[in-house]
DRENPA-3360 file (N, C-alpha, C; in nm, 2 decimals, always signed):
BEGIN
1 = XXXXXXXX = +0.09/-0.12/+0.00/+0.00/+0.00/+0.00/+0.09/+0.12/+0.00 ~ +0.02/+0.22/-0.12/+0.14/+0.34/-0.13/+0.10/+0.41/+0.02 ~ +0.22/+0.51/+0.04/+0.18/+0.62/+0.14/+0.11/+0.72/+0.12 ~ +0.08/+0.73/+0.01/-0.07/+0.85/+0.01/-0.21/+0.77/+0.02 ~ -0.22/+0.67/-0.01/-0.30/+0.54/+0.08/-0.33/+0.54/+0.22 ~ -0.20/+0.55/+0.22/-0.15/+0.54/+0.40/-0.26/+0.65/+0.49 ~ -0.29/+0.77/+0.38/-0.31/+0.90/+0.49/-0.43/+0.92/+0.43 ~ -0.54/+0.82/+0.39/-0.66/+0.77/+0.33/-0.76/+0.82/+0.46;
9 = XXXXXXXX = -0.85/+0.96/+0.45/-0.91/+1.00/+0.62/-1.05/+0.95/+0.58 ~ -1.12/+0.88/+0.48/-1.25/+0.82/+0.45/-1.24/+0.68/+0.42 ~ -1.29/+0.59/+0.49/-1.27/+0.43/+0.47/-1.46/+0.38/+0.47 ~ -1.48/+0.28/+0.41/-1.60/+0.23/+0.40/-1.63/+0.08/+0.45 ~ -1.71/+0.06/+0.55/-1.67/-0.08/+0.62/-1.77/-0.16/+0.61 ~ -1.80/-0.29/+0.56/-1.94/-0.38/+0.52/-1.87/-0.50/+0.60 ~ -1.97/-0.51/+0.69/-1.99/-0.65/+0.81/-2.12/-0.70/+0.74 ~ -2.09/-0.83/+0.73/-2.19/-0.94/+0.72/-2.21/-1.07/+0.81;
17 = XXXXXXXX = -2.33/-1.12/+0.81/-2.33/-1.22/+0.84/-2.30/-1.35/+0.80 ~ -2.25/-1.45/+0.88/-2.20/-1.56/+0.82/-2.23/-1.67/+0.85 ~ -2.16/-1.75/+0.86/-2.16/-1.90/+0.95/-2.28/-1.89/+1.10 ~ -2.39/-1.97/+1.10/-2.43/-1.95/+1.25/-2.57/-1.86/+1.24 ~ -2.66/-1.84/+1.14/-2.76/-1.82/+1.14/-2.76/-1.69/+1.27 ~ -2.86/-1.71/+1.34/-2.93/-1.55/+1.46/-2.81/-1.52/+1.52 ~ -2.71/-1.59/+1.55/-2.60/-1.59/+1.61/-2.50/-1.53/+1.57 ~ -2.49/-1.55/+1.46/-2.44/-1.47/+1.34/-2.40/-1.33/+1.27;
25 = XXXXXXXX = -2.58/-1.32/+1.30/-2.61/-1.13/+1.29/-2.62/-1.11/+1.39 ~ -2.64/-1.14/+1.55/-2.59/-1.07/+1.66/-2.41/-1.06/+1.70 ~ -2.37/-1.16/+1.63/-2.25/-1.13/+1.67/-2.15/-1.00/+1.52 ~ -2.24/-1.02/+1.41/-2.24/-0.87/+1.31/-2.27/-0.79/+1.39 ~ -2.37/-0.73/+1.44/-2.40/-0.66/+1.53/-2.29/-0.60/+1.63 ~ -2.24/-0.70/+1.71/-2.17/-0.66/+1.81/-2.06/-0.60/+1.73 ~ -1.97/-0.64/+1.63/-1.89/-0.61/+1.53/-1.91/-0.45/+1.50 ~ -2.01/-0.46/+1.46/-2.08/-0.27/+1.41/-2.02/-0.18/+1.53;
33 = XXXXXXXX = -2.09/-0.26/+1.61/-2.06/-0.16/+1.77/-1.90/-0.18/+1.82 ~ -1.84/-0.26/+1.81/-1.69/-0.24/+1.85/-1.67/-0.11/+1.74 ~ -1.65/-0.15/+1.65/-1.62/-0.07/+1.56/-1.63/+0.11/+1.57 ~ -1.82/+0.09/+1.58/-1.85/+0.24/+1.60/-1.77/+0.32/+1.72 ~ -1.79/+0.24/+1.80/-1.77/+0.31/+1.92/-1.62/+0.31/+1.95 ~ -1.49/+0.26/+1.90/-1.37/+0.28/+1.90/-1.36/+0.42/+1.74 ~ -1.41/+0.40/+1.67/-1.38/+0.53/+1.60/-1.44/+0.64/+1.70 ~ -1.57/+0.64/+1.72/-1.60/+0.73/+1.83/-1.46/+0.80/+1.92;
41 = XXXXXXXX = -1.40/+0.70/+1.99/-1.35/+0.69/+2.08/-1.17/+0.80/+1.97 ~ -1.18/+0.79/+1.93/-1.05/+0.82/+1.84/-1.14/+0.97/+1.77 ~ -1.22/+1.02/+1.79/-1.30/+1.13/+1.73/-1.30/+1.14/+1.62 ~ -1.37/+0.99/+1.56/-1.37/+0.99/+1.44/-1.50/+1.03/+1.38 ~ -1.56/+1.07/+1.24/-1.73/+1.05/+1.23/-1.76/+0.91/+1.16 ~ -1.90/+0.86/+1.19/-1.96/+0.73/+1.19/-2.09/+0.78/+1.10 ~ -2.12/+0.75/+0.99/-2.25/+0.75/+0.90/-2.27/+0.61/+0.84 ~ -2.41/+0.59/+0.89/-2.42/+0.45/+0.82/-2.51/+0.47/+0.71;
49 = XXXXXXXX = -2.47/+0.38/+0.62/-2.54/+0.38/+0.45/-2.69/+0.29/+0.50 ~ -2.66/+0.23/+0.51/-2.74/+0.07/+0.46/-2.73/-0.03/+0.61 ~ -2.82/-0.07/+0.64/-2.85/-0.16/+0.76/-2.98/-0.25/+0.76 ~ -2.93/-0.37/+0.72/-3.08/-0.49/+0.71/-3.05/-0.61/+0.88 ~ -3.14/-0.54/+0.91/-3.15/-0.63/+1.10/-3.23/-0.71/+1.09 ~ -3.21/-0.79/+1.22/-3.32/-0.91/+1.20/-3.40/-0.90/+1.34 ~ -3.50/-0.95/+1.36/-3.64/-0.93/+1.47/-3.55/-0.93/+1.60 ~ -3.44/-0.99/+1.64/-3.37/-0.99/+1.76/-3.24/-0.91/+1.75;
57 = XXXXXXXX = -3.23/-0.81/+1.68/-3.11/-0.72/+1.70/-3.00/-0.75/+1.67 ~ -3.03/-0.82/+1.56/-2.91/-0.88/+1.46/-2.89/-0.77/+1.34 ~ -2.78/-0.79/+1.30/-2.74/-0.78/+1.16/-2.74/-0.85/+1.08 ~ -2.78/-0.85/+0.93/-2.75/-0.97/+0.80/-2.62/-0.86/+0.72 ~ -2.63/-0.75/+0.74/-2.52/-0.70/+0.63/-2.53/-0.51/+0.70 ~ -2.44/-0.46/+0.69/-2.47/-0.32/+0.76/-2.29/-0.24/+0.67 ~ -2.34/-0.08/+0.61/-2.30/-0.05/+0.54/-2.20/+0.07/+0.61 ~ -2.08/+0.10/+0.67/-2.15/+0.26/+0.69/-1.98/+0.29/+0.71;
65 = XXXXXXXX = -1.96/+0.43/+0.69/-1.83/+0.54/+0.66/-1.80/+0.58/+0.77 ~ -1.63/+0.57/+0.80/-1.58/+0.62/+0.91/-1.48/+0.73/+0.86 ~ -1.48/+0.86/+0.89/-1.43/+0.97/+0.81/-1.29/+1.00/+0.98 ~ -1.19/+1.02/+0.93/-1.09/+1.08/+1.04/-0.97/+1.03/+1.01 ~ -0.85/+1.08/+1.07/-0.72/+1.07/+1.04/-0.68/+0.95/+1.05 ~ -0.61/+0.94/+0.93/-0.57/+0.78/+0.93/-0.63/+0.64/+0.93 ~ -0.80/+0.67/+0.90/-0.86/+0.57/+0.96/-0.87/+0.42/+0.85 ~ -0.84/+0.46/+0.74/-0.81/+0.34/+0.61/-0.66/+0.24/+0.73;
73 = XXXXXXXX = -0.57/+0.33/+0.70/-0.41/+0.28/+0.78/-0.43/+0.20/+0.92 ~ -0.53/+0.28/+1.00/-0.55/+0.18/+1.12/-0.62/+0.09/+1.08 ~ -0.77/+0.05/+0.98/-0.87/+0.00/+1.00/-0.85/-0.09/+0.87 ~ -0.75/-0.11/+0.81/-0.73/-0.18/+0.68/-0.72/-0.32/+0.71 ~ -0.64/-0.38/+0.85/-0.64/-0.50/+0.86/-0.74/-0.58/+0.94 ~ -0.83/-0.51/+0.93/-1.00/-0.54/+1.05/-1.02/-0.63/+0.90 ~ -1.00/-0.64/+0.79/-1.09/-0.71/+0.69/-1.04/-0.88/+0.69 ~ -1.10/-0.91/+0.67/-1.15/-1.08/+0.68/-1.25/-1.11/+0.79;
81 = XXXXXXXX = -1.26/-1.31/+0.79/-1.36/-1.38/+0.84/-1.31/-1.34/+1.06 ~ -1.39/-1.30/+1.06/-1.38/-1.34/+1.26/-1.51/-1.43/+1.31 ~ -1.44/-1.49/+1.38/-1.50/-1.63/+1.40/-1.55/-1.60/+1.60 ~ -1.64/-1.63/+1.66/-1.74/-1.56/+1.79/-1.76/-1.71/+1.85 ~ -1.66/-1.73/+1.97/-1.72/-1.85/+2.02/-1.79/-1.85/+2.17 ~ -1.92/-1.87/+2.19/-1.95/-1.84/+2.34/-2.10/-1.91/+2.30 ~ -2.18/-1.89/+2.43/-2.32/-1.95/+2.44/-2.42/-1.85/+2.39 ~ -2.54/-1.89/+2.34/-2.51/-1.75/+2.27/-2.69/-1.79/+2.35;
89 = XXXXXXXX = -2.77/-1.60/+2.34/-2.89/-1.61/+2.43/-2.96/-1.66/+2.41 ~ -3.04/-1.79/+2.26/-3.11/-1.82/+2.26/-3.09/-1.98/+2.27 ~ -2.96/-2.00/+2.33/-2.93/-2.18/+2.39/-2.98/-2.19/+2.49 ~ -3.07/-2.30/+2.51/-3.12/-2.30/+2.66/-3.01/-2.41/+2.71 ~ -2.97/-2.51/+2.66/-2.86/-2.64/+2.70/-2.78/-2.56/+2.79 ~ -2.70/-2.40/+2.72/-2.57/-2.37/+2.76/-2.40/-2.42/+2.68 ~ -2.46/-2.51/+2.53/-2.36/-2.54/+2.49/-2.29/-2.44/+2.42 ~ -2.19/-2.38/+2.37/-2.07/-2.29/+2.28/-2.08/-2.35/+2.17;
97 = XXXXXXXX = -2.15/-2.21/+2.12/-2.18/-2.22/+1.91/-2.01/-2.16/+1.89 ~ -2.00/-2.20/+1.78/-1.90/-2.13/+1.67/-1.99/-2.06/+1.57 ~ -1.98/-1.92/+1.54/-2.04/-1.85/+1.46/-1.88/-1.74/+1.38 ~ -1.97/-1.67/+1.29/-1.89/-1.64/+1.21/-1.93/-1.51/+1.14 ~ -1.84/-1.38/+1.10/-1.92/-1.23/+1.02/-1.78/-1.21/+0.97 ~ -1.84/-1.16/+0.83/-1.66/-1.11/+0.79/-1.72/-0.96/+0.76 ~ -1.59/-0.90/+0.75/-1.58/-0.76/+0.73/-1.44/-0.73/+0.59 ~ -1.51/-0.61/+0.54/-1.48/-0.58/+0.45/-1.44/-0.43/+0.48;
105 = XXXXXXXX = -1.31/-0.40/+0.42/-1.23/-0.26/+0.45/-1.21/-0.20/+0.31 ~ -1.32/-0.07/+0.28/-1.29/-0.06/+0.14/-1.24/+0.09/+0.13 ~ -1.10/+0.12/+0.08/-1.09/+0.26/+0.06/-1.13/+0.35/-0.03 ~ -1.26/+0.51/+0.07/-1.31/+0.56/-0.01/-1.23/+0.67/-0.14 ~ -1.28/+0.56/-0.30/-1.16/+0.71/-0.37/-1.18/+0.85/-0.39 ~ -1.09/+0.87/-0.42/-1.14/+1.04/-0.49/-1.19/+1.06/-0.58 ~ -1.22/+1.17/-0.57/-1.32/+1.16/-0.75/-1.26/+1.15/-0.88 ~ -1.16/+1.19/-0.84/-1.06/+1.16/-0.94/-1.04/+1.01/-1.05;
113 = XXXXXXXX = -1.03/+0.93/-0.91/-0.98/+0.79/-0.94/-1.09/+0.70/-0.97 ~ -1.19/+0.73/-0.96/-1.31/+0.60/-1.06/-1.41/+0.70/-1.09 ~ -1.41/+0.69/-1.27/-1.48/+0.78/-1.34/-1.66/+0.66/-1.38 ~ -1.77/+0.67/-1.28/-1.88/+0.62/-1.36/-1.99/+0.70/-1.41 ~ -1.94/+0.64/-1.53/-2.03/+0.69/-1.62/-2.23/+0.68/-1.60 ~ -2.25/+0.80/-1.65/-2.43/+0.77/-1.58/-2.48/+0.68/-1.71 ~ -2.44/+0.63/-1.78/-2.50/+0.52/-1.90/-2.47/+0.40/-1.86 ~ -2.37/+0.38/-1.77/-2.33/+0.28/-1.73/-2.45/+0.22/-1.58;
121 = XXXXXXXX = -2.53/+0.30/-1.53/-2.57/+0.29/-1.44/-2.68/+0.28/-1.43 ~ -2.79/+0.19/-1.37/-2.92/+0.13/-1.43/-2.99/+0.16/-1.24 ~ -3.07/+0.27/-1.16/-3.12/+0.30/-1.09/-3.27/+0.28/-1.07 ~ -3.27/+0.24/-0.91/-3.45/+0.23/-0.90/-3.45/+0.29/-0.77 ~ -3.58/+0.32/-0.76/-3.60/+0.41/-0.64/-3.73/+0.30/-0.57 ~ -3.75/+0.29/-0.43/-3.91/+0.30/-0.40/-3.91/+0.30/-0.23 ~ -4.00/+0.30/-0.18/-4.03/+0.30/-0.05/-3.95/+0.29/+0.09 ~ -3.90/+0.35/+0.17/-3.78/+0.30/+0.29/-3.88/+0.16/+0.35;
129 = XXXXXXXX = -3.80/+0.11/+0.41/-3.91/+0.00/+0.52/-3.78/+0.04/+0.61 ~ -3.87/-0.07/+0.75/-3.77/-0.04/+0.89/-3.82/+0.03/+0.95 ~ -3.69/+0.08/+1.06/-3.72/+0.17/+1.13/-3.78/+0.31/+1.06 ~ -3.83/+0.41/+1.14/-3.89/+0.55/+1.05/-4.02/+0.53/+1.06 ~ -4.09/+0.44/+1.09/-4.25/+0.48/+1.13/-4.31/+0.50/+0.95 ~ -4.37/+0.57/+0.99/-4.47/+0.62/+0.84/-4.40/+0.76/+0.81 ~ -4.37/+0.82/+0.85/-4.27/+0.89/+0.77/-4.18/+0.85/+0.64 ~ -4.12/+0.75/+0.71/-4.03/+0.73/+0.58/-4.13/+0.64/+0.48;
137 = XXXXXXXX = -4.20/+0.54/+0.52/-4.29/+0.47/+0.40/-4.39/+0.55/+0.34 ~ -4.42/+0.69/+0.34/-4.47/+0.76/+0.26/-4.40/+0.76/+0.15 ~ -4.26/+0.76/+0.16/-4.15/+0.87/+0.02/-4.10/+0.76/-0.01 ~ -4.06/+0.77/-0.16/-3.97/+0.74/-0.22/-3.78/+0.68/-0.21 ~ -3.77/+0.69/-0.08/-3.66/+0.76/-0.03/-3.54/+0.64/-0.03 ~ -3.58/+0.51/-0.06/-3.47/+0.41/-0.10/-3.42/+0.37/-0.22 ~ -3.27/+0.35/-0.21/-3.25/+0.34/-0.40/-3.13/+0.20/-0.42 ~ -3.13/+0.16/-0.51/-3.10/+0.03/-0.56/-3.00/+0.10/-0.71;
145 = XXXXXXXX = -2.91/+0.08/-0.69/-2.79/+0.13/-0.79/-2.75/+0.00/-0.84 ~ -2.72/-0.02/-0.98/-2.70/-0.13/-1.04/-2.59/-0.07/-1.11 ~ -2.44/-0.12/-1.13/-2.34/-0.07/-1.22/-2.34/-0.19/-1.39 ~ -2.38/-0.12/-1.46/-2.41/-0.23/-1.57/-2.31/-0.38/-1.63 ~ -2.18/-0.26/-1.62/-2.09/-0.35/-1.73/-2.02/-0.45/-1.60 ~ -2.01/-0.41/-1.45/-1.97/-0.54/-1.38/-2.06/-0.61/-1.28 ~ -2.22/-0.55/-1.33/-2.29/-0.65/-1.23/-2.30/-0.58/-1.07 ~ -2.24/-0.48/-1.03/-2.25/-0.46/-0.88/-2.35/-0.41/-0.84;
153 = XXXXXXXX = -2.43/-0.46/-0.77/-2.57/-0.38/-0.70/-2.53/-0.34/-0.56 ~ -2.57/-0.21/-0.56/-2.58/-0.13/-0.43/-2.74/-0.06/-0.38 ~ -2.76/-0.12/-0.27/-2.90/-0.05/-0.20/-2.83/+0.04/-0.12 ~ -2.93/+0.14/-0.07/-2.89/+0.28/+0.04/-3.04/+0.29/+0.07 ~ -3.07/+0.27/+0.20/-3.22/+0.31/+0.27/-3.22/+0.36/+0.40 ~ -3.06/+0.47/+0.48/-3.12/+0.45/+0.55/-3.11/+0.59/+0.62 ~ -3.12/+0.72/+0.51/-3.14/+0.80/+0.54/-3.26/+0.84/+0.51 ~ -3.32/+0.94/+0.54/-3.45/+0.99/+0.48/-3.48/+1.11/+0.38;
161 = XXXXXXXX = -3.37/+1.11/+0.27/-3.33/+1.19/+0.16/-3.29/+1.12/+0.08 ~ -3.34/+1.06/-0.06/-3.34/+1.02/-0.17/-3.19/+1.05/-0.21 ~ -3.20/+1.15/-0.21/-3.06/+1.22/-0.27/-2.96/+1.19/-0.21 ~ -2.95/+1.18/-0.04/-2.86/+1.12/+0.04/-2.85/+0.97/+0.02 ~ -2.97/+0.94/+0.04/-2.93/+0.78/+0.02/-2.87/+0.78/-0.18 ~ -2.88/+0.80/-0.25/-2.81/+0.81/-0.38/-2.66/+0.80/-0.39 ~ -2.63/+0.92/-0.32/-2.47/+0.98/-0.27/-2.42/+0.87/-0.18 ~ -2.48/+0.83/-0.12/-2.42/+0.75/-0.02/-2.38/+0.59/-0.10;
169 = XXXXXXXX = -2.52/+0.57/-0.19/-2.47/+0.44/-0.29/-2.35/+0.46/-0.37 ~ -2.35/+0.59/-0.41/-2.25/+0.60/-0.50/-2.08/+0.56/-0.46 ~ -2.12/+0.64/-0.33/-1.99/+0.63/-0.24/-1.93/+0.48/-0.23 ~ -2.01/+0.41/-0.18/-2.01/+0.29/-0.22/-1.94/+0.24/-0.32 ~ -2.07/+0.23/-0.41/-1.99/+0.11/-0.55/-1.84/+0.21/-0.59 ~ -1.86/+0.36/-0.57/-1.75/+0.38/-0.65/-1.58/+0.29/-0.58 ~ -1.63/+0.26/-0.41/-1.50/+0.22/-0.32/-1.50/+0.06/-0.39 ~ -1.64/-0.04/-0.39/-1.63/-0.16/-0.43/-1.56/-0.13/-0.60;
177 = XXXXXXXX = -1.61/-0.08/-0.66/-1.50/-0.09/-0.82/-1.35/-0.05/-0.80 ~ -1.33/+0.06/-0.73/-1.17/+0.07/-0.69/-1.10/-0.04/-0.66 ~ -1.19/-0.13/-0.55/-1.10/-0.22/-0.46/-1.10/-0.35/-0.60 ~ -1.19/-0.34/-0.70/-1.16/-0.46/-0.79/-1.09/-0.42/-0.95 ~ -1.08/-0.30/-0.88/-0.99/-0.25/-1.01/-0.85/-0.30/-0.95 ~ -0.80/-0.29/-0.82/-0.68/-0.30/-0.77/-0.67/-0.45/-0.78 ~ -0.78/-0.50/-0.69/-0.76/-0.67/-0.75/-0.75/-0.74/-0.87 ~ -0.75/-0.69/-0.95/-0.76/-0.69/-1.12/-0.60/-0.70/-1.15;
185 = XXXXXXXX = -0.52/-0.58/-1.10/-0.40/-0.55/-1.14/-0.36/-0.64/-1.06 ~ -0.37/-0.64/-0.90/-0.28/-0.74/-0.81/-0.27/-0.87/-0.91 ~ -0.41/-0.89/-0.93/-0.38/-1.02/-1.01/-0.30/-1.08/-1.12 ~ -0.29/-0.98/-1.21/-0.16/-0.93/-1.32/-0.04/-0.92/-1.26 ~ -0.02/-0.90/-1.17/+0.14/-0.89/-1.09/+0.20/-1.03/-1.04 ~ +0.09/-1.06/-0.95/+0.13/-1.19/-0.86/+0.06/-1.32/-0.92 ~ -0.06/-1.30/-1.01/-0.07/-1.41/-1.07/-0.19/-1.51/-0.98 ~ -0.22/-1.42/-0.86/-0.33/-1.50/-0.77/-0.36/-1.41/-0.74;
193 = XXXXXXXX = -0.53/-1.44/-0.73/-0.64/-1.34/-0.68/-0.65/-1.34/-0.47 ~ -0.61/-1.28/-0.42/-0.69/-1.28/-0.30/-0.78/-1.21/-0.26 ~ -0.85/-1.28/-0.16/-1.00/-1.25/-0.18/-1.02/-1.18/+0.00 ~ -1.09/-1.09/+0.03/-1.05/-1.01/+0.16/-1.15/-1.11/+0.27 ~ -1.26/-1.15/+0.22/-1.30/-1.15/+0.31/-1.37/-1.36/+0.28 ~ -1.33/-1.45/+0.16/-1.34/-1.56/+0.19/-1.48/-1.56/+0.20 ~ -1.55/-1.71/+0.20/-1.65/-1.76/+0.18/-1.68/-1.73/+0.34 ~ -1.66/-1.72/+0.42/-1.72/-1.66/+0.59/-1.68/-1.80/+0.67;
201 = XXXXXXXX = -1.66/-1.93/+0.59/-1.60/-2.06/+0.66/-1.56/-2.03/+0.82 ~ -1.59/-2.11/+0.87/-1.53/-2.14/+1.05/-1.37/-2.12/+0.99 ~ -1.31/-2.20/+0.88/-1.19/-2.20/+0.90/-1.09/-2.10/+0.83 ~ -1.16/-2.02/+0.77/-1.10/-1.90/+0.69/-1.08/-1.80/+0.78 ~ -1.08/-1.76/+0.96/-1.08/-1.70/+1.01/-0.94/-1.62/+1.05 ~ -0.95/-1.49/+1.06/-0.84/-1.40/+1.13/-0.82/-1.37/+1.23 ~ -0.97/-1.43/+1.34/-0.99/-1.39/+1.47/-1.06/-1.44/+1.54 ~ -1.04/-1.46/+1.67/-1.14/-1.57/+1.73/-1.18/-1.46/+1.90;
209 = XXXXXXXX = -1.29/-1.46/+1.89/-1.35/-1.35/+2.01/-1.44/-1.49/+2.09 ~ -1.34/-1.54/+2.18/-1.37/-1.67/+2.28/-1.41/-1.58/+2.40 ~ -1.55/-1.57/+2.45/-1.62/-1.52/+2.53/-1.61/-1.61/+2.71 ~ -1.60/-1.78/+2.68/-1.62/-1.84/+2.81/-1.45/-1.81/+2.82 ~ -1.37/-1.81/+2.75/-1.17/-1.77/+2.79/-1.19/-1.62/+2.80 ~ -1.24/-1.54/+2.74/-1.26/-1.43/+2.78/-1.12/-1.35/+2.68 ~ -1.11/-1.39/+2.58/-0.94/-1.38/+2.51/-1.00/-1.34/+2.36 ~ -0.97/-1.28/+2.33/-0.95/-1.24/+2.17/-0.80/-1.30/+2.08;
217 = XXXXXXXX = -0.84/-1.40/+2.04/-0.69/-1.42/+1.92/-0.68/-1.34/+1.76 ~ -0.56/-1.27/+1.74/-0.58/-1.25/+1.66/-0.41/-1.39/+1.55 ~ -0.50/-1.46/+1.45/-0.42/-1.63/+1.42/-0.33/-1.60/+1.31 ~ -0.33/-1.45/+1.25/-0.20/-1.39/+1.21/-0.08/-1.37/+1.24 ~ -0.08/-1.32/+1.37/+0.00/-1.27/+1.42/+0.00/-1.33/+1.56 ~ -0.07/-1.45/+1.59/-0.04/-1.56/+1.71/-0.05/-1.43/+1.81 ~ -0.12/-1.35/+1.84/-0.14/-1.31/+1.98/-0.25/-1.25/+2.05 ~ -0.26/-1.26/+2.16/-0.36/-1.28/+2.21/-0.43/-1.15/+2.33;
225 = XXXXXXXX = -0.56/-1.14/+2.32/-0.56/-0.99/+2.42/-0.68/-1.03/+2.53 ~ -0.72/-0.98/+2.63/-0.82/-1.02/+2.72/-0.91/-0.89/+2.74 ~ -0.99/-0.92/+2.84/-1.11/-0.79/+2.83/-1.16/-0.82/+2.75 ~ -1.23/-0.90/+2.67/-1.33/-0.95/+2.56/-1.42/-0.80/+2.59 ~ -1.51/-0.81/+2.69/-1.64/-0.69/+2.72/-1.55/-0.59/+2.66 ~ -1.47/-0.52/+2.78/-1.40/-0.34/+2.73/-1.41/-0.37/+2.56 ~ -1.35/-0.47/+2.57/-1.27/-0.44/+2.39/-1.43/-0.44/+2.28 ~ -1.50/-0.53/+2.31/-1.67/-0.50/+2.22/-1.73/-0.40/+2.26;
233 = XXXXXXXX = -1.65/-0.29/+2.35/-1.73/-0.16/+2.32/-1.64/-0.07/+2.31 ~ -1.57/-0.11/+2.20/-1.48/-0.03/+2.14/-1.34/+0.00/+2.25 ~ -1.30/-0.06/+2.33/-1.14/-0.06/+2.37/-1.05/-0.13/+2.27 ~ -1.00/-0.10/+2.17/-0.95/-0.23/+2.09/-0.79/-0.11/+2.05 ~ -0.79/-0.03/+2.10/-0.67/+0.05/+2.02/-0.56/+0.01/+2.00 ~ -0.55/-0.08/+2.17/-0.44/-0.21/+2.15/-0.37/-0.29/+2.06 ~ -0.51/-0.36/+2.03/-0.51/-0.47/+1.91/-0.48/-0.40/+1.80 ~ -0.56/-0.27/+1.79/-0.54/-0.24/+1.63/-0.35/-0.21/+1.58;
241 = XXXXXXXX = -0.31/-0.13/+1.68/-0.22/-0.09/+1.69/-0.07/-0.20/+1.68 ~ -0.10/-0.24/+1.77/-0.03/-0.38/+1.77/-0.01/-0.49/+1.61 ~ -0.20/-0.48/+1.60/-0.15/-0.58/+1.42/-0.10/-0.48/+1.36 ~ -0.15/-0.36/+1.37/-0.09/-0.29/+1.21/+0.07/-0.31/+1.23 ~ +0.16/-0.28/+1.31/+0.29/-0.28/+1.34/+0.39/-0.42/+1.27 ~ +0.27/-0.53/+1.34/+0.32/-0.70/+1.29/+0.26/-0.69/+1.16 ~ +0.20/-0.66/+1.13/+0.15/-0.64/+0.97/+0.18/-0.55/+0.85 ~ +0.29/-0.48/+0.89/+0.42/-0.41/+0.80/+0.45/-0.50/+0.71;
% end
């Protein structure tokens, strides 16, 4: 990664759910919130795009932009599969699921660096659902961006401005085509595609957040942190700090 990369102050972060069904999107969930609340914590800003929940305060997929210094450089190696092992609230036995969410670290370009064309681009608009009451299901106010010539679909629903949510898709696909324009070339160089964030597999994992040890591993870099709690509400500056250094 070049050094003007390096000092990248807009990053775009997509947590999904994986392996492990309700367990899954609650532990996406908790992911969002480490997240938010350690950029918080660093006075960073937090806008979210796009957020599909489920009836128990899960996550299936959640979209959203952390703007502040340096925050690509710190937040670049958060991407791949993390793997959540503990009892999770809806076991009555008390046995330890393995569950699973990957995250995706996409850096936002400039305008400069990805030109889309509006012929290239096939849009639909209709109704917000969710949270917002009847306000928002009166309007128009959700949109569905299709990029023609590579297939990418982008939804945005979760402002209550058409126009916002638009800008905010754009923001988007323009970071997802960047990041596969670079994968395109990486692949021309080195001859193999890697892939950031893997099928979500138990075994494709970067991180293991073991709740009954109370330990965070991170299986890159073989080491290990405690305070599970502190650190899921965003104490992680540690960890982050720490991989980026082993990950030079």
């Amino acid at each position: 990664m070049s050094e003007e990369n390096q000092k990248i102050n807009a990053v775009i972060m997509e947590i999904r759910a994986g392996v492990g069904g309700e367990e899954a999107a609650l532990f996406a969930n908790d992911l969002y919130r480490m997240y938010s609340r350690y950029a918080s914590n660093q006075g960073w800003q937090v806008d979210t795009f796009d957020i599909k929940q489920t009836d128990i305060n899960g996550i299936k997929e959640v979209i959203f932009e952390i703007k502040g210094q340096d925050a690509y450089a710190k937040l670049k190696n958060e991407a791949g599969v993390h793997r959540v092992q503990r009892i999770p609230k809806t076991e009555k036995s008390g046995r330890v699921h393995t569950s699973t969410a990957t995250v995706a670290v996409l850096a936002k370009p400039k305008s400069t660096e990805i030109n889309i064309r509006p012929q290239d681009i096939r849009q639909e608009t209709c109704k917000a659902g969710g949270a917002g009451g009847q306000y928002v299901n009166k309007r128009m106010t959700s949109i569905r961006i299709v990029h023609i010539p590579t297939g990418t679909v982008v939804e945005s629903h979760a402002e209550r401005s058409l126009l916002q949510n638009k800008e905010n898709a754009m923001s988007v696909l323009a970071a997802r085509l960047l990041q596969k324009q670079q994968k395109e070339l990486e692949d021309k160089v080195i001859g193999a595609r890697r892939s950031q964030i893997g099928s979500a597999g138990r075994e494709e994992k970067i991180k293991t957040y073991n709740f009954p040890q109370d330990r965070i591993t991170d299986h890159r870099i073989n080491k290990n942190w405690h305070d599970i709690e502190g650190m899921m509400n965003g104490k992680i500056e540690k960890m982050i700090d720490k991989t980026n250094e082993a990950l030079k």
